[in-house]
N, C-alpha and C positions, 0 to 999 in steps of 0.2 A: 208426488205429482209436482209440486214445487221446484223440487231439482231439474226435471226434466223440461219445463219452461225457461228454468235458467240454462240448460245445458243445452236446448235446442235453438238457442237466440243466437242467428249471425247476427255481427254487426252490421250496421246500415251502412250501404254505398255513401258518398259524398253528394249524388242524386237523389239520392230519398231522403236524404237529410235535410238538404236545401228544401227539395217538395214538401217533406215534413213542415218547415220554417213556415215556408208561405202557406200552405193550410192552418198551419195555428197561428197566423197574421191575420189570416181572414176570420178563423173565428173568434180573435179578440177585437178584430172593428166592429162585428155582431154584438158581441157581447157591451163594448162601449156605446155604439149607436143604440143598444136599447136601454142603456143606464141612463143616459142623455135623455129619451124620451121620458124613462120615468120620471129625471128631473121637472122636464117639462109641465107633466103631469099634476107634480108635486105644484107647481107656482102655479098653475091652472090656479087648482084650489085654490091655494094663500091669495091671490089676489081676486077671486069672485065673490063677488058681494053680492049673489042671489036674489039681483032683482033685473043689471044688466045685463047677465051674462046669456051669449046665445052661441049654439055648435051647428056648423053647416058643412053640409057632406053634399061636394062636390066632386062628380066622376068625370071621366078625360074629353067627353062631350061636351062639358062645359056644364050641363044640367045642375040646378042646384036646390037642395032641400036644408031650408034654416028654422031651427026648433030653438025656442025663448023658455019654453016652462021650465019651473023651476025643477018639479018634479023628474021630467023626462032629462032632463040636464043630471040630474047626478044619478038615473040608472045607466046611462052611457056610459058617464064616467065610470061609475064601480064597474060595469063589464070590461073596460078598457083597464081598468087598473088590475082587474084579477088575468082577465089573458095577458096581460105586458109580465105581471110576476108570474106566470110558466114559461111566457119564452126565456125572460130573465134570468129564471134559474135553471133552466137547460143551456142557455148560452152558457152560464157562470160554470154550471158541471163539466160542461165541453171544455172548456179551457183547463180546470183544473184537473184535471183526469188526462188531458194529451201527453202522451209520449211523443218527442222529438228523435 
């Protein structure tokens, strides 16, 4: 079976090559833009001192909802931290797994 993925592989056009390129440009801004946020993330933490800290979720209407408890403040966070590490490491698998 092996042989026969090797032996069935044209090579790529100079067109699908390039296309290839910029699909895996795009999913390494992904994969950067969400490193970045985890950063983000990370100094969230290190600089909240758990007394001022408030998260306001703000949608394109303008409408806004701003939440102070300490509590409800870091089940956000952990929800946000555990979905950012699957896109994170789906992005990260994407990139290293791409063939050009």
């Amino acid at each position: 079976k092996m042989m026969e993925k090797v032996v069935d592989k044209t090579p790529p056009t100079a067109e699908e090559r390039i296309s290839r390129i910029e699909h895996f440009e795009a999913l390494s801004k992904r994969f950067k833009h969400l490193k970045e946020k985890a950063n983000d993330l990370k100094m969230f933490d290190a600089g909240n001192d758990k007394i001022n800290a408030k998260i306001i979720l703000q949608n394109q209407a303008g409408f806004n909802f701003e939440v102070s408890n300490s509590t409800v403040i870091k089940k956000v966070r952990d929800a946000m931290e555990a979905e950012l590490t699957i896109l994170l490491t789906e992005a990260e698998n994407e990139v290293l797994n791409f063939e050009i």
